[in-house]
Predicted model as a PDB file, atoms N, CA, C, CB and O in Angstrom, pLDDT in the B-factor column:
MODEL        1                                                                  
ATOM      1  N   UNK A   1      11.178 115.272 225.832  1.00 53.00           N  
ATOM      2  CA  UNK A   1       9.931 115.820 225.406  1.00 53.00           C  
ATOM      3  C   UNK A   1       9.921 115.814 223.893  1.00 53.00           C  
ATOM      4  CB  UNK A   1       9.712 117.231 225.974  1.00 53.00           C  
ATOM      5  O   UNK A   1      10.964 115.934 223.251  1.00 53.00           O  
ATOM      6  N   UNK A   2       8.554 115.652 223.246  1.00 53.00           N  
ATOM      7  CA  UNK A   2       8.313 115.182 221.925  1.00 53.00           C  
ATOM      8  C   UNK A   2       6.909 115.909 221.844  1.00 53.00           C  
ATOM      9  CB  UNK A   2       8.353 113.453 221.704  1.00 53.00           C  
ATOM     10  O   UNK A   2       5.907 115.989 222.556  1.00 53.00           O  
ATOM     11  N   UNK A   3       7.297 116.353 220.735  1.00 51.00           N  
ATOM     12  CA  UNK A   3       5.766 116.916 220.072  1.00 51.00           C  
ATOM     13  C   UNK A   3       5.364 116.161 219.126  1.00 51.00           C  
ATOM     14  CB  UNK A   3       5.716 118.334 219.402  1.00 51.00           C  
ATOM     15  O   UNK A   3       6.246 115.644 218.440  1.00 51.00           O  
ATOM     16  N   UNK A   4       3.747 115.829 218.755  1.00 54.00           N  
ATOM     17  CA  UNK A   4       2.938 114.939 218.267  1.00 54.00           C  
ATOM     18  C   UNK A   4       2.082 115.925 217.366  1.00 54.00           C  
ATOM     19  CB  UNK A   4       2.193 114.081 219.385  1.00 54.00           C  
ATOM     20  O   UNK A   4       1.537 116.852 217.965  1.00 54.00           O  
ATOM     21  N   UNK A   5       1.897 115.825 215.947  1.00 56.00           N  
ATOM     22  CA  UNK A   5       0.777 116.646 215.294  1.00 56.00           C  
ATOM     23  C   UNK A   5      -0.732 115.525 215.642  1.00 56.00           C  
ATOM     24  CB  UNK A   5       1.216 116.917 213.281  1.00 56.00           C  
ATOM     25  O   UNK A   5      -0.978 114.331 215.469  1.00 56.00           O  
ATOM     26  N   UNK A   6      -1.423 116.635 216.170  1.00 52.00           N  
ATOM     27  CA  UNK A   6      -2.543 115.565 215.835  1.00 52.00           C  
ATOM     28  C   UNK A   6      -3.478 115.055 214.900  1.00 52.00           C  
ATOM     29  CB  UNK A   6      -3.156 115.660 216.401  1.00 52.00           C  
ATOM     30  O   UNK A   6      -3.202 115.747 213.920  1.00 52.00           O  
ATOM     31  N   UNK A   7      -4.167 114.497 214.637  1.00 53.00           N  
ATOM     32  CA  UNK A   7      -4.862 113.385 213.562  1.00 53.00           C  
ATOM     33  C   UNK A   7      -6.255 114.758 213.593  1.00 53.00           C  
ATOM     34  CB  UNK A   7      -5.343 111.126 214.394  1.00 53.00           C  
ATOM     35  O   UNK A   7      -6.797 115.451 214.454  1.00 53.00           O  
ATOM     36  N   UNK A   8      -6.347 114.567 212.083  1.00 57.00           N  
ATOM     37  CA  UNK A   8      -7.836 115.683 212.568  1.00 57.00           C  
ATOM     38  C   UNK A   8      -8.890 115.001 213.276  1.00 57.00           C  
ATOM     39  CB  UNK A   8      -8.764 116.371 211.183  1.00 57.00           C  
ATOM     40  O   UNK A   8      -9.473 115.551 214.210  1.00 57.00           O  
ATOM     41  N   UNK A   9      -9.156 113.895 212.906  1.00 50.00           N  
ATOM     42  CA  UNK A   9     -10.291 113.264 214.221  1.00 50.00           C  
ATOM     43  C   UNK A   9     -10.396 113.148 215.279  1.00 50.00           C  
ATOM     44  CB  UNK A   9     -10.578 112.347 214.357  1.00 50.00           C  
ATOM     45  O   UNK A   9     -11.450 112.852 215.843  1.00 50.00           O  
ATOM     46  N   UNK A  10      -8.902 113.436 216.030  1.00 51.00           N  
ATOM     47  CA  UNK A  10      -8.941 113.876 217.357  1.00 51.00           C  
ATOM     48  C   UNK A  10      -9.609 114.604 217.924  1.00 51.00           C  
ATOM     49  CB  UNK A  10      -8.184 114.237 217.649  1.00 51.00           C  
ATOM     50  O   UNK A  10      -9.643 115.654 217.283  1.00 51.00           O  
ATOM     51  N   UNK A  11     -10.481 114.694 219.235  1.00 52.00           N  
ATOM     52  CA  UNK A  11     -11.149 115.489 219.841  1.00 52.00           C  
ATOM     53  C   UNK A  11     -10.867 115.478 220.948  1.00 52.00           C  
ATOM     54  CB  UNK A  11     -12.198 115.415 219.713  1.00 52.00           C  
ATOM     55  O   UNK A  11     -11.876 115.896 221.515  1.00 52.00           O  
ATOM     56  N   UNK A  12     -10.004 115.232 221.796  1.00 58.00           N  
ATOM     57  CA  UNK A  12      -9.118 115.386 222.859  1.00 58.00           C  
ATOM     58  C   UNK A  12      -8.596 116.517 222.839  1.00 58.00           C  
ATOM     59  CB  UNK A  12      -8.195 114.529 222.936  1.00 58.00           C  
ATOM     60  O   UNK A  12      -8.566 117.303 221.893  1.00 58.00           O  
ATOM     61  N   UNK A  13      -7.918 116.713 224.484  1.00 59.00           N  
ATOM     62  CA  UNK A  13      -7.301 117.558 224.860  1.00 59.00           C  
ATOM     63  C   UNK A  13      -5.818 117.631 224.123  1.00 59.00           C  
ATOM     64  CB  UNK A  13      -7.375 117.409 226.176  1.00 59.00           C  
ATOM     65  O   UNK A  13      -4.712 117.140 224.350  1.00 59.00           O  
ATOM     66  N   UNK A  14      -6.446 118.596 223.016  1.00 58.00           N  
ATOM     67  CA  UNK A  14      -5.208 118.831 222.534  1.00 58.00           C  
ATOM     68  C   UNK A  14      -5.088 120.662 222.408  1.00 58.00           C  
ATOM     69  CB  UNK A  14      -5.067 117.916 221.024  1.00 58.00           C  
ATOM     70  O   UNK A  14      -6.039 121.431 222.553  1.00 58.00           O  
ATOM     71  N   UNK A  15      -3.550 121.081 222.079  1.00 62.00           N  
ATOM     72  CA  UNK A  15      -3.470 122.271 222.332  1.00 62.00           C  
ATOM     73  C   UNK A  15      -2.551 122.511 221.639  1.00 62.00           C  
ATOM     74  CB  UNK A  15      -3.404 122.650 223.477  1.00 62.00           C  
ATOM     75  O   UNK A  15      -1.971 121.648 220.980  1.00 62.00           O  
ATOM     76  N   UNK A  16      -2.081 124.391 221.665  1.00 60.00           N  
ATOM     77  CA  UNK A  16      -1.174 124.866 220.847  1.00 60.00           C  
ATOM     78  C   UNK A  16      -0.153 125.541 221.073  1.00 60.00           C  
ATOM     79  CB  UNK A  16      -1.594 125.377 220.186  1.00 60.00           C  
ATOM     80  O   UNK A  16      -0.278 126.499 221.835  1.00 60.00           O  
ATOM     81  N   UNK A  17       1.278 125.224 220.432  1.00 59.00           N  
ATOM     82  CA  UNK A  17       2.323 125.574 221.112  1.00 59.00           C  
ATOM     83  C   UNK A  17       3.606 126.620 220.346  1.00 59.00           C  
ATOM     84  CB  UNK A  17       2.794 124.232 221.540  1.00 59.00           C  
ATOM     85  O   UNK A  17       4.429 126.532 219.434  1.00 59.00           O  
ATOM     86  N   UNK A  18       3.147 127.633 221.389  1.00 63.00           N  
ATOM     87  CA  UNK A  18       4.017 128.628 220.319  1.00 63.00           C  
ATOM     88  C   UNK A  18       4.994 128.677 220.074  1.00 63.00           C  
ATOM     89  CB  UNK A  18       4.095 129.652 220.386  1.00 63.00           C  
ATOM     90  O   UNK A  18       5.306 129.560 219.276  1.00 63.00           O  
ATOM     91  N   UNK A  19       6.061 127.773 220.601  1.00 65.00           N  
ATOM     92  CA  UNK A  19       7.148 128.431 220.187  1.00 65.00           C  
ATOM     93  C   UNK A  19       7.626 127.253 219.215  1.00 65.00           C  
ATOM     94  CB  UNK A  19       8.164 128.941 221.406  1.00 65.00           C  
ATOM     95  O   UNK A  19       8.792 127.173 218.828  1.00 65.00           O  
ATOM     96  N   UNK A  20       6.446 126.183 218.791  1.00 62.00           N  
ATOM     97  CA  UNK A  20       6.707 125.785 217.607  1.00 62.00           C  
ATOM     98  C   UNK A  20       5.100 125.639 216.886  1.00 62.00           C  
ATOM     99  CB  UNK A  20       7.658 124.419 217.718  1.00 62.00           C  
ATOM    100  O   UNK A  20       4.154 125.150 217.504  1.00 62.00           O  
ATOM    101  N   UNK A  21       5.030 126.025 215.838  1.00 64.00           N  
ATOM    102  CA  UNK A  21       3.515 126.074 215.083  1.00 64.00           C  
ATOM    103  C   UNK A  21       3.240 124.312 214.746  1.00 64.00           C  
ATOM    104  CB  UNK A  21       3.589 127.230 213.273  1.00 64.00           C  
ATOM    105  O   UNK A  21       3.363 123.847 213.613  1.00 64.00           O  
ATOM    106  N   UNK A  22       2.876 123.534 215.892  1.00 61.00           N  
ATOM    107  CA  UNK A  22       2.511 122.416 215.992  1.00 61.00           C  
ATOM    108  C   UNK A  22       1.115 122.442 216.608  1.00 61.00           C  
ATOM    109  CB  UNK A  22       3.461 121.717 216.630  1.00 61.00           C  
ATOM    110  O   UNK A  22       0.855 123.548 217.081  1.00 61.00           O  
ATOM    111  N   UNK A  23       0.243 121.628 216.723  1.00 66.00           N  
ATOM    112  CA  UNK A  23      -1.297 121.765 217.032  1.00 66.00           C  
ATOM    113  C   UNK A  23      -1.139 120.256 217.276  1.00 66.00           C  
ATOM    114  CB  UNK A  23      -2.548 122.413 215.735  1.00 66.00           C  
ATOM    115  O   UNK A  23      -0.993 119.361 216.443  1.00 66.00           O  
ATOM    116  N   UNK A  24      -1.205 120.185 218.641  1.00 71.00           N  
ATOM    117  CA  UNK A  24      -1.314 118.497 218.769  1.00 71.00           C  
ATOM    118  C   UNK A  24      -0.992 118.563 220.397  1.00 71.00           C  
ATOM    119  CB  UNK A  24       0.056 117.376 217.649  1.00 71.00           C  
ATOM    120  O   UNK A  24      -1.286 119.556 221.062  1.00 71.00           O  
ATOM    121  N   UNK A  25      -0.254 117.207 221.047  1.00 76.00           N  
ATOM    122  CA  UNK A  25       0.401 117.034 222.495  1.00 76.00           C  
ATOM    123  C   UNK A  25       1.413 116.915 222.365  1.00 76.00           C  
ATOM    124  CB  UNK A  25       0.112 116.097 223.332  1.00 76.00           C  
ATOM    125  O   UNK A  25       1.821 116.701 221.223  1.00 76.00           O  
ATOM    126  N   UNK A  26       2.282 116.987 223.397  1.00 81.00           N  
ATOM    127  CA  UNK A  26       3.581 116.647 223.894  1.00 81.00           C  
ATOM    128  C   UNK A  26       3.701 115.440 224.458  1.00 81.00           C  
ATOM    129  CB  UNK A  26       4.016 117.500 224.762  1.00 81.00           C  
ATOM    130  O   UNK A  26       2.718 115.061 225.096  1.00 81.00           O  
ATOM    131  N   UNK A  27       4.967 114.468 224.382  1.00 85.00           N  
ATOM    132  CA  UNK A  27       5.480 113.886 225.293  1.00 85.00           C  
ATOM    133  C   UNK A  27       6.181 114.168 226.441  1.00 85.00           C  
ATOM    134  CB  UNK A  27       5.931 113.374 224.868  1.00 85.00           C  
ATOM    135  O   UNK A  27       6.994 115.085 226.322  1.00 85.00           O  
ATOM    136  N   UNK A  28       6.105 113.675 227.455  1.00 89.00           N  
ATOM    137  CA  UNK A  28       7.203 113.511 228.590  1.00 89.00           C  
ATOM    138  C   UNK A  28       7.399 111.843 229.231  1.00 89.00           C  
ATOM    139  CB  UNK A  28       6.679 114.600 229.937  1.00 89.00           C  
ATOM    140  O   UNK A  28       6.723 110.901 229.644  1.00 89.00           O  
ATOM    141  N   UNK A  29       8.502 112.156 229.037  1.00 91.00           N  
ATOM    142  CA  UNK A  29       8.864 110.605 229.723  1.00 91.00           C  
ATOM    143  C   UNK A  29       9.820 110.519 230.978  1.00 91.00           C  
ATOM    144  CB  UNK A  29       9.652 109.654 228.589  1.00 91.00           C  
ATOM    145  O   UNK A  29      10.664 111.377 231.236  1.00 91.00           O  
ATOM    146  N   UNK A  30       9.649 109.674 231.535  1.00 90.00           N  
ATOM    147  CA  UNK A  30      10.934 109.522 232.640  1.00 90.00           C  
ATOM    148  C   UNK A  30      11.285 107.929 232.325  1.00 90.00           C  
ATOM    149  CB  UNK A  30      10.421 109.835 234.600  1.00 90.00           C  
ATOM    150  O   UNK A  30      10.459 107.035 232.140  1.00 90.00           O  
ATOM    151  N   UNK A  31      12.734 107.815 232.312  1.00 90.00           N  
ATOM    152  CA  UNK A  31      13.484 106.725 232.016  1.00 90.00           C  
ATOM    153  C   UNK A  31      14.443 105.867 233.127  1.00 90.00           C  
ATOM    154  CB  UNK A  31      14.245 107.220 231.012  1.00 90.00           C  
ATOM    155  O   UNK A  31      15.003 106.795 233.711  1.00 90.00           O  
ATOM    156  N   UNK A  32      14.698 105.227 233.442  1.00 87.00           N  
ATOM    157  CA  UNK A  32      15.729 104.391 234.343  1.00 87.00           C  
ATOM    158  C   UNK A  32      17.479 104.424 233.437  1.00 87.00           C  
ATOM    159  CB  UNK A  32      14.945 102.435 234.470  1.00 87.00           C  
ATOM    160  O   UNK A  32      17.555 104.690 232.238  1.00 87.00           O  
ATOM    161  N   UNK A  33      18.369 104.195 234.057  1.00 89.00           N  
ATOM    162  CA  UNK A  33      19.261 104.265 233.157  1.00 89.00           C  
ATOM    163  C   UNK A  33      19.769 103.357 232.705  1.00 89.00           C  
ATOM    164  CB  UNK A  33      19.987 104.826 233.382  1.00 89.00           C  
ATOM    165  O   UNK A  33      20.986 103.337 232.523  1.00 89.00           O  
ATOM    166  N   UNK A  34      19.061 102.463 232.431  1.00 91.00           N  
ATOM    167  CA  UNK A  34      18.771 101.397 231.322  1.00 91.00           C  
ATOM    168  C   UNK A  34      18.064 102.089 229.703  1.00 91.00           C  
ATOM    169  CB  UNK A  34      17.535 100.234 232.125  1.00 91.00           C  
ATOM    170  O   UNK A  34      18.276 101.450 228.672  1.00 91.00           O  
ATOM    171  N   UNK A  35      17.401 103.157 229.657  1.00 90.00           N  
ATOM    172  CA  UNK A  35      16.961 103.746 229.106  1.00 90.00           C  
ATOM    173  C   UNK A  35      15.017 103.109 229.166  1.00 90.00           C  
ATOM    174  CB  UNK A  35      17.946 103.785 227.930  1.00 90.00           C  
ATOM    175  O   UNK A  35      14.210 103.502 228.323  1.00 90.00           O  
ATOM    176  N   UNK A  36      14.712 102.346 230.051  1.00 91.00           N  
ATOM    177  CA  UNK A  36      13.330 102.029 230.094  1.00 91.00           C  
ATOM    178  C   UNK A  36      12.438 103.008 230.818  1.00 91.00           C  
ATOM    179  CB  UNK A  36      13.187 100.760 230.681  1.00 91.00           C  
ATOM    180  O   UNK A  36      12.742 103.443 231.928  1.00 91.00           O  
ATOM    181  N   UNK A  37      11.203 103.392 230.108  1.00 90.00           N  
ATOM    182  CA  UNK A  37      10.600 104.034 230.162  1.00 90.00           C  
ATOM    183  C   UNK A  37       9.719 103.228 231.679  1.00 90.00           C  
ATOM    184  CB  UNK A  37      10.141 104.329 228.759  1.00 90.00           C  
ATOM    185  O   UNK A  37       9.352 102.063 231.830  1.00 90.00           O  
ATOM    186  N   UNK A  38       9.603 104.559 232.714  1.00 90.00           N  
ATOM    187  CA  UNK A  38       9.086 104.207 233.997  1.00 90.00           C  
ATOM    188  C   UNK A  38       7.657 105.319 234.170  1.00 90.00           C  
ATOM    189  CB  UNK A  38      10.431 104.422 235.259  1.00 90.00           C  
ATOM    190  O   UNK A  38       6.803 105.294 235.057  1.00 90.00           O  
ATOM    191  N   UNK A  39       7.772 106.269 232.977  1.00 91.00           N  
ATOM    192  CA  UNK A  39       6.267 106.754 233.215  1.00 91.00           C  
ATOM    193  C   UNK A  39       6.053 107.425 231.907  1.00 91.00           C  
ATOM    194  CB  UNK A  39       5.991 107.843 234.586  1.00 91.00           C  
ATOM    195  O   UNK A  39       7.136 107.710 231.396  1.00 91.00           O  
ATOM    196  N   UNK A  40       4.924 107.812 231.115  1.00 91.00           N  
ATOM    197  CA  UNK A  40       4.711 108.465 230.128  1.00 91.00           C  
ATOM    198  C   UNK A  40       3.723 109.510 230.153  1.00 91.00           C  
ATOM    199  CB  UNK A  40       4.515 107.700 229.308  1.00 91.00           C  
ATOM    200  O   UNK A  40       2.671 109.153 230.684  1.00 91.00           O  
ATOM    201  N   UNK A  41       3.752 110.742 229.718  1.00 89.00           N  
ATOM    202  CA  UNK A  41       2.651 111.579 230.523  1.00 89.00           C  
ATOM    203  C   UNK A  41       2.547 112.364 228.410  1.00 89.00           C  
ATOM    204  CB  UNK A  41       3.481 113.036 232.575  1.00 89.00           C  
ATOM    205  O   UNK A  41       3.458 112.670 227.641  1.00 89.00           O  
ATOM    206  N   UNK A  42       1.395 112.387 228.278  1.00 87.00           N  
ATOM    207  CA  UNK A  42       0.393 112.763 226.773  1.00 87.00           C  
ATOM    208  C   UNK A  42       0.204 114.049 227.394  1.00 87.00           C  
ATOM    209  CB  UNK A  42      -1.339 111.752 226.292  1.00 87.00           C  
ATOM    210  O   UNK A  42      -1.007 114.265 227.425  1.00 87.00           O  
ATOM    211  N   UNK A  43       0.865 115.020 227.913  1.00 85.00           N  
ATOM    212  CA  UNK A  43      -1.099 116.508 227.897  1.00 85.00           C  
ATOM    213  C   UNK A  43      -0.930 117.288 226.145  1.00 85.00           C  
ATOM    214  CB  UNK A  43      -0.796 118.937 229.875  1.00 85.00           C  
ATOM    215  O   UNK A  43      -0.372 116.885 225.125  1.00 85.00           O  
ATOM    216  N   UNK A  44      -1.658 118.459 226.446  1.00 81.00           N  
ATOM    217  CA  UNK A  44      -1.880 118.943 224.921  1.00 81.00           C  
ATOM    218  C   UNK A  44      -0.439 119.845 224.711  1.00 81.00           C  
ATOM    219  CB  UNK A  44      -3.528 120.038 224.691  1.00 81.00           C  
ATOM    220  O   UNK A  44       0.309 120.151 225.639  1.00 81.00           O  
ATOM    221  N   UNK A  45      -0.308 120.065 223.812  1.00 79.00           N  
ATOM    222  CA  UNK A  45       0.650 120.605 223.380  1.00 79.00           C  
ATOM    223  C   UNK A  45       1.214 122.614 224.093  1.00 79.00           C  
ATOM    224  CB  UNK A  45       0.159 120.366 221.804  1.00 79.00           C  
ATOM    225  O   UNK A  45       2.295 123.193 224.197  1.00 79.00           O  
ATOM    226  N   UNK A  46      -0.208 122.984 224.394  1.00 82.00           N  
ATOM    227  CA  UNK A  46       0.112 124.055 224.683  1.00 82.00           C  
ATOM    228  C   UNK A  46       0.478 124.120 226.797  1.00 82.00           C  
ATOM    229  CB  UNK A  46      -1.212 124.960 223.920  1.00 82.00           C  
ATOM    230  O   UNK A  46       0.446 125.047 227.606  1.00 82.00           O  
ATOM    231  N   UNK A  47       0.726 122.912 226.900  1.00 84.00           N  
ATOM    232  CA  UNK A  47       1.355 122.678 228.610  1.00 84.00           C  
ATOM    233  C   UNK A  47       2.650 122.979 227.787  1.00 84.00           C  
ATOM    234  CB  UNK A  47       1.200 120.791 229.740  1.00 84.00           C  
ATOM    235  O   UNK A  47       3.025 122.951 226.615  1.00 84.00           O  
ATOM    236  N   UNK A  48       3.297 123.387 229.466  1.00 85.00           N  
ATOM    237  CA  UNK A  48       4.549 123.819 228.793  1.00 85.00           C  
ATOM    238  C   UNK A  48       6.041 122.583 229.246  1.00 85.00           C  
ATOM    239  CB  UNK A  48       4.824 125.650 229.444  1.00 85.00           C  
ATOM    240  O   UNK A  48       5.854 121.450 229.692  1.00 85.00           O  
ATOM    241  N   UNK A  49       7.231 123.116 229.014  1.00 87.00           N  
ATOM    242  CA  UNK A  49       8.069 121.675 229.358  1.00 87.00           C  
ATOM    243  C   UNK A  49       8.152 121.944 231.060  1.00 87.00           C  
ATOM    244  CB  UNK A  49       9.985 121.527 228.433  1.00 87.00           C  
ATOM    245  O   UNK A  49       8.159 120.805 231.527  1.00 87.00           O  
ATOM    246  N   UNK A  50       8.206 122.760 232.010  1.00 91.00           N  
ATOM    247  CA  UNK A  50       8.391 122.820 233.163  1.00 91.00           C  
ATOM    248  C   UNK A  50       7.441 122.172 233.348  1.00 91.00           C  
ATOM    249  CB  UNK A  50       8.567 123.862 233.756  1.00 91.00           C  
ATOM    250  O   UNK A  50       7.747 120.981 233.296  1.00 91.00           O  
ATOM    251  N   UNK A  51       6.357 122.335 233.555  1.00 92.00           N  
ATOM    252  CA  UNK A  51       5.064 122.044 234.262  1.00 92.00           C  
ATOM    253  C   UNK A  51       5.185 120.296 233.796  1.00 92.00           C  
ATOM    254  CB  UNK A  51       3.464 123.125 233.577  1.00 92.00           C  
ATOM    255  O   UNK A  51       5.288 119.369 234.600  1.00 92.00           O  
ATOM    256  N   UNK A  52       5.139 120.176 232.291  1.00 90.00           N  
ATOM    257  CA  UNK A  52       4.858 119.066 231.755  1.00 90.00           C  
ATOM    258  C   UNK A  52       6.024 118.137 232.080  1.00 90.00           C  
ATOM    259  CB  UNK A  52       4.567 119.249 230.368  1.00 90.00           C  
ATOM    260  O   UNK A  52       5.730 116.942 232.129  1.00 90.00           O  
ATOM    261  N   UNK A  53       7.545 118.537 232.355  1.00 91.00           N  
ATOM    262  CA  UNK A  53       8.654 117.822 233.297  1.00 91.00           C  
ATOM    263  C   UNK A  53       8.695 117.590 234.647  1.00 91.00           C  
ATOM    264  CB  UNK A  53       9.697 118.391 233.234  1.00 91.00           C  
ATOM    265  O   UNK A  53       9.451 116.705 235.049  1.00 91.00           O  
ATOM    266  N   UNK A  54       7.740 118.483 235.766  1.00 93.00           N  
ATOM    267  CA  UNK A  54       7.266 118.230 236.980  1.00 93.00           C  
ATOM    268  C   UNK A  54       6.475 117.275 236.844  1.00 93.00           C  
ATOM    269  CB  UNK A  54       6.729 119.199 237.594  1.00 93.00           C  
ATOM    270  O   UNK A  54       6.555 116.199 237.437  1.00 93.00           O  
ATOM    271  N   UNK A  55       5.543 117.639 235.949  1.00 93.00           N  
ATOM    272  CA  UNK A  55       4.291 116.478 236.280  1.00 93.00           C  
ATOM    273  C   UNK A  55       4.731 115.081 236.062  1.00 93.00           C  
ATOM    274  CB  UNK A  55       2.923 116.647 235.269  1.00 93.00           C  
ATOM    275  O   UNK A  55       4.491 114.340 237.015  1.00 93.00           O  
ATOM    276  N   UNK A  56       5.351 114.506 234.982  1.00 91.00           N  
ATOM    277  CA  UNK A  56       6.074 113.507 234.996  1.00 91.00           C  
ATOM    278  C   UNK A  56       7.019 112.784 236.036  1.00 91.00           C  
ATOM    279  CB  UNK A  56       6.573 113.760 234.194  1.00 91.00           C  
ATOM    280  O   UNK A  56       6.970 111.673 236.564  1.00 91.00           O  
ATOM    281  N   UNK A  57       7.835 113.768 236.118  1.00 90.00           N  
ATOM    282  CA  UNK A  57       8.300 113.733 237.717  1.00 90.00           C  
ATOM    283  C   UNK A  57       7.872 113.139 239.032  1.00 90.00           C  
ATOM    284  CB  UNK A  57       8.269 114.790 238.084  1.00 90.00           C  
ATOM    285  O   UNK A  57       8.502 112.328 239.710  1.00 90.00           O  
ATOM    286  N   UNK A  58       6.626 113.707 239.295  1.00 91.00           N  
ATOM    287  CA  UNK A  58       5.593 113.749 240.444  1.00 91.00           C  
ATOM    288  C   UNK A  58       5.125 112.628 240.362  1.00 91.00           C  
ATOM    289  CB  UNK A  58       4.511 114.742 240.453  1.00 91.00           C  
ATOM    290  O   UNK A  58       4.723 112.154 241.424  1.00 91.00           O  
ATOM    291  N   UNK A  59       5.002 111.842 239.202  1.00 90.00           N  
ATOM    292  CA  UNK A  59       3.667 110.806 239.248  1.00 90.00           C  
ATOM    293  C   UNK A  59       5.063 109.473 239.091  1.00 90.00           C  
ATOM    294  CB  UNK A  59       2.024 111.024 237.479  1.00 90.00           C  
ATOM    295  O   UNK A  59       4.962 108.272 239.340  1.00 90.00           O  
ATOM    296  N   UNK A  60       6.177 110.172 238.644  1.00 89.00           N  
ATOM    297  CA  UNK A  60       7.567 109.245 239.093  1.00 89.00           C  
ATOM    298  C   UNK A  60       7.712 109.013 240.624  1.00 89.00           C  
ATOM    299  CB  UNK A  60       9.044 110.045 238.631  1.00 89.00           C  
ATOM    300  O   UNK A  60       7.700 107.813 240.900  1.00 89.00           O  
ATOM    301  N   UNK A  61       7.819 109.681 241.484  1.00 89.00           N  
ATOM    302  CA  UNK A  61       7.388 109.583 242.650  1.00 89.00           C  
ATOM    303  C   UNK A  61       6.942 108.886 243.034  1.00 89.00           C  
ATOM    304  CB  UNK A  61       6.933 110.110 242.954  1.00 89.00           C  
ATOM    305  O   UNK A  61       7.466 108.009 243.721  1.00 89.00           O  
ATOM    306  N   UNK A  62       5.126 109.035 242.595  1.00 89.00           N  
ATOM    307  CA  UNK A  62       4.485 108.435 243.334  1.00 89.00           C  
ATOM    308  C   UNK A  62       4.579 106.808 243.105  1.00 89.00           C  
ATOM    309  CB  UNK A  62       3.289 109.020 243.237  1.00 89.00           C  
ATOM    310  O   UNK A  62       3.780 105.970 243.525  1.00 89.00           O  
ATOM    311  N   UNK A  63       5.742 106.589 242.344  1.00 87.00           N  
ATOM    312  CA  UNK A  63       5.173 105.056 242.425  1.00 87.00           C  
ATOM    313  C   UNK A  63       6.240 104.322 243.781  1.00 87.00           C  
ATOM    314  CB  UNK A  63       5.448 104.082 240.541  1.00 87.00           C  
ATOM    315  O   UNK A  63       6.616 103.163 243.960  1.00 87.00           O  
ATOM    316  N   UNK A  64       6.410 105.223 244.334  1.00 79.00           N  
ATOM    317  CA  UNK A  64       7.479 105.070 245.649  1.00 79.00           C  
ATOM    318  C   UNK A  64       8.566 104.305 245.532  1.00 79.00           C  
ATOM    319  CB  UNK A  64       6.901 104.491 246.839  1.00 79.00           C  
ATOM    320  O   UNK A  64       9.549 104.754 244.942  1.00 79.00           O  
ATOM    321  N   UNK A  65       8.569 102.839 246.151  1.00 71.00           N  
ATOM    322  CA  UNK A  65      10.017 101.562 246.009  1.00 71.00           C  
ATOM    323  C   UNK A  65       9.580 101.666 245.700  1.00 71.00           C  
ATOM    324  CB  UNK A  65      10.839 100.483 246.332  1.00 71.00           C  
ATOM    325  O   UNK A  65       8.681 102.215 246.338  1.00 71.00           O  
ATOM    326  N   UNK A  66       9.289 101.417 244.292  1.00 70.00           N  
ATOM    327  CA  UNK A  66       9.319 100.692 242.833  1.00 70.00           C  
ATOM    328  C   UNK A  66      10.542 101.400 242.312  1.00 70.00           C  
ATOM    329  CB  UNK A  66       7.853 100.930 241.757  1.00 70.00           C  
ATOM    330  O   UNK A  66      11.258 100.865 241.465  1.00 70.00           O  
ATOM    331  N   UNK A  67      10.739 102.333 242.697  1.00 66.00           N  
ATOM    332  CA  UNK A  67      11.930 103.550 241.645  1.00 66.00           C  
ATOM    333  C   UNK A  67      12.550 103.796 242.971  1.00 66.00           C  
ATOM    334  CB  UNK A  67      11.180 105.408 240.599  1.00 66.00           C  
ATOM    335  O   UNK A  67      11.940 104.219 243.953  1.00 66.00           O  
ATOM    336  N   UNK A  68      14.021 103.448 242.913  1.00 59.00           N  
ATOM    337  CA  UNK A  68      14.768 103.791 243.766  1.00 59.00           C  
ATOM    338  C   UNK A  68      15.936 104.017 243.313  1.00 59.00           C  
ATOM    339  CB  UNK A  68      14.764 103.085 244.630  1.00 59.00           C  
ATOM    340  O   UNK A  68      16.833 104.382 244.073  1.00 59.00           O  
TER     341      UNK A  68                                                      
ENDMDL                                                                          
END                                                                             
């Protein structure tokens, strides 16, 4: 997980995260252990890392065989 400041022209879902004074989104990624990235998930910054590490997760899943 990676935090992103955002651009002021942004008008997206972006959000704020307290337990670092950043105003922008987060990353989450899920990787193969190759280190290649198999999903990338943007929400706003004020999702938190559980939720925002499930959700990544979940949509890892869903891509069924493909990830085994």
């Amino acid at each position: 997980m990676s935090k992103v400041k955002s651009a002021p022209m942004v008008h997206e879902a972006v959000g704020y995260d307290t337990d670092n004074p950043i105003e922008g989104s987060k990353r989450f990624m899920s990787v193969d252990t190759l280190g290649v990235a198999l999903r990338v998930l943007v929400p706003a910054a004020s999702v938190g890392e559980r939720k925002g590490g499930r959700r990544v997760l979940q949509r890892t899943r869903q891509m069924g065989q493909a990830v085994t």
